[in-house]
PANUSE-743811 format. One record per residue (C-alpha): residue in three letters; x, y, z. Coordinates in steps of 0.05 Angstrom, whole numbers, padded with zeros to 5 digits, always signed. Layout:
ALAXYZ...
This chain:
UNK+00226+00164-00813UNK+00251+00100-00844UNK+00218+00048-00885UNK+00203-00012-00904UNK+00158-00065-00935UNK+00127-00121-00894UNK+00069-00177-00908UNK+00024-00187-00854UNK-00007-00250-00831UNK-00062-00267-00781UNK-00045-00344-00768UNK-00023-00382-00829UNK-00070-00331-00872UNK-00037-00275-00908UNK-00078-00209-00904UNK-00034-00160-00944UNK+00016-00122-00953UNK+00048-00053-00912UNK+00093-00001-00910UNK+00127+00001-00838UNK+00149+00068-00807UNK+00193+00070-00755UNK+00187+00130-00708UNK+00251+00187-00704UNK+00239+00201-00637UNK+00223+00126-00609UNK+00293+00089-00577UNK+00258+00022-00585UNK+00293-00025-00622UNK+00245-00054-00690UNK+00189-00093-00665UNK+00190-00145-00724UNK+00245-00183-00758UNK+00281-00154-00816UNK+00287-00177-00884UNK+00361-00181-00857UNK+00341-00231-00811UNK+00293-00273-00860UNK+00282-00285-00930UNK+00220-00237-00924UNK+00206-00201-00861UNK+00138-00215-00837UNK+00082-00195-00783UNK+00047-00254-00762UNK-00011-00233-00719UNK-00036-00289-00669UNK-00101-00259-00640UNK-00146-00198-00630UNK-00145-00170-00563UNK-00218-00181-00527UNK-00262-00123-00539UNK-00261-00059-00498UNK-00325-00038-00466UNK-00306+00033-00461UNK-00235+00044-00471UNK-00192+00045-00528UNK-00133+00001-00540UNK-00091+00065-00550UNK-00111+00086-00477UNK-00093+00024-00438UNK-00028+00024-00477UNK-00015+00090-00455UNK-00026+00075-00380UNK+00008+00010-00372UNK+00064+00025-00423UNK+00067+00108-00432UNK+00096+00126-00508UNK+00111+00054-00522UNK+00092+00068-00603UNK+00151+00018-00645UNK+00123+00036-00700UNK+00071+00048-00756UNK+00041+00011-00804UNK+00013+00038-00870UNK-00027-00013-00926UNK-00018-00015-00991UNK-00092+00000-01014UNK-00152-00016-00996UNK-00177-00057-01066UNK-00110-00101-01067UNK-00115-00117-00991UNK-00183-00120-00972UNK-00170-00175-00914UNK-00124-00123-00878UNK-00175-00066-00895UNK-00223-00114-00860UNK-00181-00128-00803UNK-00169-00061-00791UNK-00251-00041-00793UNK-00266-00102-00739UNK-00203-00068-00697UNK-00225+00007-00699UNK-00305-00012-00680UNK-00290-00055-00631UNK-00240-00031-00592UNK-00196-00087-00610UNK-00121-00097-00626UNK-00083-00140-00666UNK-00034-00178-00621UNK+00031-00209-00648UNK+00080-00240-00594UNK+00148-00230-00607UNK+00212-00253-00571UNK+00215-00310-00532UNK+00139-00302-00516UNK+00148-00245-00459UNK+00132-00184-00502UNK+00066-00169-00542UNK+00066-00116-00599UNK-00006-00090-00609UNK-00032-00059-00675UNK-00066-00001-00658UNK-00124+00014-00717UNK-00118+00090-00719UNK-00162+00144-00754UNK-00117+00181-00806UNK-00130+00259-00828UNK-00107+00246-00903UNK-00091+00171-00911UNK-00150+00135-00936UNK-00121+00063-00924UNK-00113+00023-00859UNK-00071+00051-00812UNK-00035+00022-00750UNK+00011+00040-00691UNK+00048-00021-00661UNK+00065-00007-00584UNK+00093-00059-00544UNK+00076-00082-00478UNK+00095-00144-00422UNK+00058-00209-00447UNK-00012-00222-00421UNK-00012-00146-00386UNK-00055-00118-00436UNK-00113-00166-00422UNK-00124-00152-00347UNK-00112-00079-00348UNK-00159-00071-00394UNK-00215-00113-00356UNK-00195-00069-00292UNK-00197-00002-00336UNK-00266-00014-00357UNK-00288-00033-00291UNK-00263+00029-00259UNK-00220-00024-00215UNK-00142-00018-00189UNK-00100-00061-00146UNK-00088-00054-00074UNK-00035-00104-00040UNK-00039-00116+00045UNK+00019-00132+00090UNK-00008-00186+00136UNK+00035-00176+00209UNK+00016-00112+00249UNK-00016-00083+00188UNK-00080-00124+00191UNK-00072-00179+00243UNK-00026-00192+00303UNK-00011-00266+00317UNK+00020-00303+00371UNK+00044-00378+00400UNK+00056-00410+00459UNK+00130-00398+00452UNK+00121-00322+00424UNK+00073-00302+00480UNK+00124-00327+00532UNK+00187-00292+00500UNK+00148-00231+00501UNK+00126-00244+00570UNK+00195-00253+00592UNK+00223-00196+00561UNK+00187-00146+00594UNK+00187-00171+00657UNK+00261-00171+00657UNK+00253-00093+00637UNK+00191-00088+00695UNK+00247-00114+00735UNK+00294-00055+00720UNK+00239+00002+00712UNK+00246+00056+00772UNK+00192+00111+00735UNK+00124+00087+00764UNK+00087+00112+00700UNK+00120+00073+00657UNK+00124+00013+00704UNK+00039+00017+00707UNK+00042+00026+00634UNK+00088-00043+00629UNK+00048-00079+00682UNK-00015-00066+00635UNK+00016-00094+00573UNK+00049-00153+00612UNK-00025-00171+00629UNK-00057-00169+00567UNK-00008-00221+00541UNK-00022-00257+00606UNK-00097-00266+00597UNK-00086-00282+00515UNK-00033-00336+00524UNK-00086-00364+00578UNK-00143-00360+00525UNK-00085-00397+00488UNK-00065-00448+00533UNK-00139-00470+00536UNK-00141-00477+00469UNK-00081-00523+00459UNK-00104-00569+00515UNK-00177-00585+00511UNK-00195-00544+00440UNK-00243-00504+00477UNK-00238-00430+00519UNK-00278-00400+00572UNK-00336-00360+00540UNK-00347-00320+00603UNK-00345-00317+00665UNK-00394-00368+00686UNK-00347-00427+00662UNK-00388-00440+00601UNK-00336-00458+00546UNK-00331-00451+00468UNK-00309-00519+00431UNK-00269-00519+00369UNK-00305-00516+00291UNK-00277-00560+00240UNK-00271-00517+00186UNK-00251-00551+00116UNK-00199-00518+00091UNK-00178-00537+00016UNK-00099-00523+00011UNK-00063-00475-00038UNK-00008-00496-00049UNK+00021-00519-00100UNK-00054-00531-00125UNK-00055-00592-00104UNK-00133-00578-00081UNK-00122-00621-00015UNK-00179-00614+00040UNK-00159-00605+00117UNK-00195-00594+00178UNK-00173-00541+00220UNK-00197-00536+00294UNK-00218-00456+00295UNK-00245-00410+00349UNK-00276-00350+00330UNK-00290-00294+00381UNK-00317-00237+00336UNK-00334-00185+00394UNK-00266-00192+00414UNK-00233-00193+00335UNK-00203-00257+00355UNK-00187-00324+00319UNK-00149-00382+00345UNK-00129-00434+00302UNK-00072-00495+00289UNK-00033-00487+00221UNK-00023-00555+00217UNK-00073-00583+00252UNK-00041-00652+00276UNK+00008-00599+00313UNK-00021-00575+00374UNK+00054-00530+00385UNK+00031-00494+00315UNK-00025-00465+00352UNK-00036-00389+00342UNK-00071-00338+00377UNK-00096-00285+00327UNK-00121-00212+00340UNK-00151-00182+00281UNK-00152-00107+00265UNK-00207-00067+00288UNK-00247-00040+00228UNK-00223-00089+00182UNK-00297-00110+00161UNK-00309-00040+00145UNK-00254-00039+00092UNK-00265-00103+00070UNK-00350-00089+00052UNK-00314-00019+00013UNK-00277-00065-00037UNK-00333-00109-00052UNK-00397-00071-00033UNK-00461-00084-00072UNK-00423-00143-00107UNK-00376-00088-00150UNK-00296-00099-00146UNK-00271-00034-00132UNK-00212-00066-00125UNK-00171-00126-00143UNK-00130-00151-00078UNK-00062-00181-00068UNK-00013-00207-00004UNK+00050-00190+00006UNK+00084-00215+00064UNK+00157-00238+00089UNK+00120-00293+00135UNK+00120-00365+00113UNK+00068-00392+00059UNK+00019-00434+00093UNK+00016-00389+00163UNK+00013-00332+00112UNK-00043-00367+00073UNK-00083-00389+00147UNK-00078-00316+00161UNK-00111-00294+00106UNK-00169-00342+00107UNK-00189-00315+00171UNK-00191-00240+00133UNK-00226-00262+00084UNK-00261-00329+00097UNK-00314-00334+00037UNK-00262-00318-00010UNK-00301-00251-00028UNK-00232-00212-00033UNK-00188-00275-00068UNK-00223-00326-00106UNK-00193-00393-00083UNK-00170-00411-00154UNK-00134-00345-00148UNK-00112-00351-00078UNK-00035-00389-00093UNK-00019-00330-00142UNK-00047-00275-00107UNK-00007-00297-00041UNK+00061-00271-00044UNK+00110-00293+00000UNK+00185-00259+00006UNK+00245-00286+00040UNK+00252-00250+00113UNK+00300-00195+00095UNK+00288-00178+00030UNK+00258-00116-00003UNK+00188-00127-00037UNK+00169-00113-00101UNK+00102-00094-00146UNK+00138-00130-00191UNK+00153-00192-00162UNK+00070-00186-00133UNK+00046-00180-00208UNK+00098-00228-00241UNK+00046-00260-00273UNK+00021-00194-00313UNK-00039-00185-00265UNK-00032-00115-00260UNK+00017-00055-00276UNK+00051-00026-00216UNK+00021+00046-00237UNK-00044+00021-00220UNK-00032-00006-00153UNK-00027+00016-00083UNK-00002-00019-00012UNK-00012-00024+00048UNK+00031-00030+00102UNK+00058-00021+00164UNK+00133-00007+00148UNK+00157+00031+00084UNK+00228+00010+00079UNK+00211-00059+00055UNK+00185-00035-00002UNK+00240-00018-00069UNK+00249+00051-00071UNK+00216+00051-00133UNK+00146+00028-00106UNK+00149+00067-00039UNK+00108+00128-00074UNK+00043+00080-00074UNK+00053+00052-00010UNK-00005+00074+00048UNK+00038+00073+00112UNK-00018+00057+00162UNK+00014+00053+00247UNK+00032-00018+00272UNK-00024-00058+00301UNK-00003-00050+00381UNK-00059-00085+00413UNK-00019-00105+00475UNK+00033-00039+00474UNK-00019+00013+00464UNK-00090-00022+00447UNK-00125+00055+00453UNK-00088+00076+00391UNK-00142+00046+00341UNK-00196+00090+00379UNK-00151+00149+00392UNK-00166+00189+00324UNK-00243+00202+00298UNK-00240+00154+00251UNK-00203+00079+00264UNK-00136+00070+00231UNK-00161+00019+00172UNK-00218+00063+00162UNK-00179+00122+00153UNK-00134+00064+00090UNK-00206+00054+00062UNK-00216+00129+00058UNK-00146+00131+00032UNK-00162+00088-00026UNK-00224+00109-00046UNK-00198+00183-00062UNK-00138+00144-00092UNK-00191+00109-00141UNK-00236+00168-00154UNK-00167+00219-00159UNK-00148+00168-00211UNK-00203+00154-00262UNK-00217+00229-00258UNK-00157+00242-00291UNK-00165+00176-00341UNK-00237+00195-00352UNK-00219+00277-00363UNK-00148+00282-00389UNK-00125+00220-00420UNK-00185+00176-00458UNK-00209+00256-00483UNK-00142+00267-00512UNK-00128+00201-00537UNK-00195+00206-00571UNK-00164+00266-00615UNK-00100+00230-00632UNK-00095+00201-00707UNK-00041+00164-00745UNK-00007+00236-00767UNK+00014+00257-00702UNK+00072+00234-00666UNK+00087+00195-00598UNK+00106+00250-00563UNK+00029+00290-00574UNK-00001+00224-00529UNK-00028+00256-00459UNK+00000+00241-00396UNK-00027+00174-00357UNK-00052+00172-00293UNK-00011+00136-00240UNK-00032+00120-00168UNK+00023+00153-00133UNK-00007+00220-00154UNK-00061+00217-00116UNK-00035+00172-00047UNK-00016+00231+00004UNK+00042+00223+00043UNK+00030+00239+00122UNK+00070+00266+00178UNK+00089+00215+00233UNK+00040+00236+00299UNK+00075+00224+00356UNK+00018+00192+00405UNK+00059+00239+00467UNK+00005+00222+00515UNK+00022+00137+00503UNK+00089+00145+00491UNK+00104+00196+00558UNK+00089+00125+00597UNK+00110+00068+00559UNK+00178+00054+00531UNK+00187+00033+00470UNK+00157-00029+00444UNK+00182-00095+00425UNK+00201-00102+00362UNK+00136-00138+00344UNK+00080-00153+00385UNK+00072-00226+00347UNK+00107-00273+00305UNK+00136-00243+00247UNK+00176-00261+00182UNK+00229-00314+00194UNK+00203-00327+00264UNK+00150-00366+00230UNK+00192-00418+00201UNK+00219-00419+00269UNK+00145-00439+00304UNK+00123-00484+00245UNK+00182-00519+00227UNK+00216-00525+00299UNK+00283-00475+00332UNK+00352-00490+00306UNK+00374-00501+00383UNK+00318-00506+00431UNK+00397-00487+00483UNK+00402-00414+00468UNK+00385-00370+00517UNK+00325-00321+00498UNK+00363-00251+00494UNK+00338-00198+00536UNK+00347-00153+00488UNK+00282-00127+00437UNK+00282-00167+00377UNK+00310-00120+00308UNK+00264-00107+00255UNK+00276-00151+00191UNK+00302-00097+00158UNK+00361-00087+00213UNK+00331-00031+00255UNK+00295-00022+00313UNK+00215-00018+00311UNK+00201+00056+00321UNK+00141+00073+00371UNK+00064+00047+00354UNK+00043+00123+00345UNK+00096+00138+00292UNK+00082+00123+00226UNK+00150+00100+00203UNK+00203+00149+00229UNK+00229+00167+00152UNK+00208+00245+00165UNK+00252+00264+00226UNK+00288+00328+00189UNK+00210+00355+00165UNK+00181+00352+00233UNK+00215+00396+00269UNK+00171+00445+00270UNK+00123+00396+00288UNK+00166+00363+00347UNK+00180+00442+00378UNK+00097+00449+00383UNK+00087+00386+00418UNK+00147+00409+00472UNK+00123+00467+00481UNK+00049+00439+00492UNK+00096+00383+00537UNK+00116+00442+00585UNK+00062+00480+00581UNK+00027+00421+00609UNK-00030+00428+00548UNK-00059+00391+00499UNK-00037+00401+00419UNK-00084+00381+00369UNK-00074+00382+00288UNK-00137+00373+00259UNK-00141+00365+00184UNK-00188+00369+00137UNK-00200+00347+00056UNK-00231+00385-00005UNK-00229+00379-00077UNK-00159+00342-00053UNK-00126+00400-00009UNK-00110+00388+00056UNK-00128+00448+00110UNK-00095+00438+00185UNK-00106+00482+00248UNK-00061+00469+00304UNK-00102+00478+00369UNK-00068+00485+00438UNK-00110+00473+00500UNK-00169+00492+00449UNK-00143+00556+00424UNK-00123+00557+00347UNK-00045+00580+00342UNK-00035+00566+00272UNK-00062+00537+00209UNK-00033+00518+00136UNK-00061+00493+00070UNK-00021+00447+00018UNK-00032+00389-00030UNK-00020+00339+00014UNK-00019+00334+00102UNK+00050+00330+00108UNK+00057+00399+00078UNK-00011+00428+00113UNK+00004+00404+00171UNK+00086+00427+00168UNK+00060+00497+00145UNK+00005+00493+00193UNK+00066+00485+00259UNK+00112+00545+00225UNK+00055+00585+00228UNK+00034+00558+00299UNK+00109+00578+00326UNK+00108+00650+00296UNK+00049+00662+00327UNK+00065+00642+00400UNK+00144+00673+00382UNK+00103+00739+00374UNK+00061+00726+00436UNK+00121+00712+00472UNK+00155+00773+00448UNK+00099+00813+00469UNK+00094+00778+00539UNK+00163+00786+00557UNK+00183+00863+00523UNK+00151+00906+00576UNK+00198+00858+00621UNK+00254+00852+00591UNK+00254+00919+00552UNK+00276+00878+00488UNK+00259+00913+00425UNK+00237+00894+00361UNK+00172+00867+00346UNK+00155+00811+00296UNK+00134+00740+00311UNK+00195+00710+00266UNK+00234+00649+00291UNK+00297+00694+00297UNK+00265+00726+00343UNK+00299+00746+00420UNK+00248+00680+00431UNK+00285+00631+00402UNK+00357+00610+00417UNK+00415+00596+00358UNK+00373+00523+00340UNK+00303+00551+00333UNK+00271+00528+00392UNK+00238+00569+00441UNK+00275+00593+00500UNK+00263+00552+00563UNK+00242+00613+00593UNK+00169+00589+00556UNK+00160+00537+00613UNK+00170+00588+00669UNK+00114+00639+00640UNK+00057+00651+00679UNK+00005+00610+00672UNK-00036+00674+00645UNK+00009+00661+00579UNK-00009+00588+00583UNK-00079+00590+00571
């Protein structure tokens, strides 16, 4: 462990004098210049931290900054430097740190007052950490709070124009056109009319800033609402003209509001007030809330007024930072949402309705919740027990809990038991939120998805078509293409009742189940259920329970769940068609004479009698 000597400084006053330790096992370059670099190296301290209510410096370091110890710090003696003795005492009652900012201002190295087993002078630890991250994770820590950032389009809302509703119109009356399946073409001719009746709704609202209320002609007018602009905070006050149907989680409303053509037809997600009174219920901040969207900034910042029109979620001095905005086609980032040291990724989580455009490094915390489809396949929000954004405020709140259990039990005990003696490597592991956010298994909604084709690629504006509404088309001359829109990420949208297609190899098992319930002409059900944070699935088929698994998370239930569904009717096939057949062998494995060489069930399954059916 090498050494040297350094004066310390809070301000312009000099406190003392200490002997600084760097660590053999830390990497980290030396946290304070040299005596090679100066005359007379020097720590120059420019505040205390604010005081921790319940947590220790040494365990927010270690959650937003695991084993980032520089160094150690060792006074003189107590008599000869009784300022630092007296820093150190306000430091280790309080819960404060020292804070000096090094660099160019980007990096803060706090000093850590630490109880000692044998010293009986001040002691420190110096860990570093990002500039101003310190502060709010602290403030969240002791309040129990995390982060959770929202995707705007087909997460929580689905919005549409004039122009948008007509393109979409268009489009799939060119593919009604070429539809022969009469399933598919009543499925189509369904979702062709509920864009029908909105863009009416809309059309009404452009011309006369009014609807129909009902039936008997009675109308509903526009309502000024004052709107004071984020932009730039420039605090300027507009009026938008706003309708709001709540029974029918509907807002229209006119970005800019001298633009009748910027007029927007909004469908909000069902459930969305129930996760919105979870993150502020009784007046407690469960958590703090971000945006993160690829749409353009003041659509983006409309939208979210109408989530959240009180400002309960955002404060509006908060609203321009907490707003992110990222260029259509580009990956987003925790980092780039918390830029300004709001929060450390490790205590966030998103949600969203597409995981690919998140960084692979952020995916782990992302909640992949199905796309909003309320003109494809509007029964999908009411199809499960629970509603889609209820199940994401379920999601989070075992997130939150799964989390400070582990701070609360593991971390802030052991931290307690740490002292200056013991080295970086003793300090307990931190919690982060992917640990507790559960993948799931795509669930192919087979009864939706046996009549309909696949979707557009988005049922409303979206990303850079945004730019394209509010600021005007590059050449009003092209033709609309017939052909569904891409995905900004370059693919095709995948169907509203998968998740986001990235487990195709894992589902196999899964897929076979559902064809066999497909031929079987039966229903396959995977109900799941949660305790103390194991997941339990039975697969049911027309009612009868084939198969059931356990694991940590659904995906691996449920996966278990469908092996263990397919041995089971392999052996009940075996056993139906041996006295037959005269096969031998028993057993219920997939190798089985009822399987062929890919491990699905022989065809024969569909030609069974309907005894083996039921």
């Amino acid at each position: 462990m090498g050494t040297s000597a350094m004066m310390v400084y809070h301000g312009d006053v000099c406190l003392g004098e200490v002997d600084v330790f760097s660590f053999p096992s830390s990497s980290s370059p030396f946290p304070f210049p040299s005596e090679r670099e100066k005359e007379k190296g020097e720590i120059r301290i420019s505040h205390l931290s604010p005081p921790s209510e319940r947590c220790p410096p040494l365990a927010v370091l270690q959650t937003i900054s695991p084993f980032c110890v520089r160094c150690k710090l060792q006074a003189k003696s107590i008599t000869t430097h009784p300022h630092l003795h007296h820093l150190y005492l306000t430091c280790f009652q309080e819960f404060k740190s020292a804070v000096v900012v090094v660099g160019d201002g980007t990096e803060e190295v706090h000093l850590v007052a630490m109880p000692s087993k044998v010293e009986k002078v001040s002691c420190f630890w110096c860990c570093s950490v990002k500039a101003g991250l310190y502060a709010s994770c602290m403030a969240m820590l002791n309040l129990r709070c995390l982060s959770i950032v929202f995707d705007l389009d087909e997460t929580l809302i689905v919005a549409n124009t004039m122009k948008s509703f007509d393109d979409r119109i268009d489009a799939l009356s060119r593919k009604i056109d070429a539809e022969d399946d009469p399933f598919r073409l009543s499925g189509m001719s369904s979702e062709i009319k509920r864009y029908i009746e909105d863009r009416d709704l809309l059309r009404h609202f452009v011309d006369s800033d009014s609807v129909p209320a009902d039936n008997t002609g009675r109308l509903l007018t526009v309502q000024n609402e004052e709107v004071v602009t984020a932009n730039n905070n420039d605090g300027k006050v507009i009026y938008r003209p706003v309708i709001r149907l709540p029974e029918k989680n509907v807002v229209l409303t006119r970005i800019i509001p001298d633009n009748r053509d910027t007029s927007v037809f909004v469908r909000l997600r069902p459930a969305w007030e129930d996760l919105r009174s979870y993150l502020t219920a009784k007046g407690r901040k469960r958590f703090e809330v971000y945006v993160c969207t690829m749409a353009e900034r003041d659509y983006a910042l409309e939208m979210w007024r109408l989530l959240d029109p009180e400002f309960n979620l955002i404060s509006s001095k908060q609203l321009s930072a907490r707003v992110v905005c990222v260029k259509a086609g580009s990956k987003k980032s925790l980092q780039n949402v918390f830029e300004e040291g709001g929060c450390h990724p490790k205590m966030a989580m998103v949600i969203d309705d597409r995981l690919a455009v998140w960084e692979d490094k952020d995916q782990p915390r992302v909640h992949v919740v199905p796309a909003f489809t309320p003109y494809y396949a509007p029964q999908a929000e009411t199809a499960n027990a629970l509603p889609v954004l209820c199940v994401a405020r379920n999601v989070a709140c075992n997130v939150r809990g799964g989390f400070f259990k582990e701070f609360d039990e593991n971390l802030l005990r052991k931290v307690f038991e740490v002292c200056y003696e013991n080295d970086v490597v003793d300090l307990p592991y931190s919690p982060d939120v992917s640990d507790y956010l559960l993948s799931e298994v795509p669930s192919n909604n087979t009864a939706t998805n046996a009549v309909l084709p696949p979707p557009l690629a988005h049922e409303g504006i979206y990303g850079a078509e945004v730019e394209r509404v509010l600021n005007g088309p590059p050449d009003d001359r092209q033709t609309p293409s017939t052909r569904p829109p891409e995905d900004e990420t370059g693919v095709n949208r995948a169907p509203a009742g998968n998740r986001n297609g990235q487990f195709d190899g894992p589902t196999l098992y899964i897929s076979v189940v559902q064809e066999i319930a497909r031929r079987c002409e039966s229903k396959v059900e995977f109900r799941s259920t949660v305790k103390n944070l194991h997941f339990s699935v039975e697969v049911l088929l027309s009612t009868e329970k084939v198969g059931i698994g356990m694991g940590r998370t659904r995906e691996e239930a449920q996966l278990q769940a469908a092996e263990n569904a397919l041995r089971n009717l392999a052996s009940s096939y075996v056993a139906f068609v041996d006295p037959i057949t005269g096969a031998g062998g028993g057993g219920g494995g997939l190798t089985n004479n009822g399987t062929n060489d890919n491990g699905f069930l022989d065809d024969a399954v569909a030609d069974a009698p309907s005894s083996f059916h039921q």
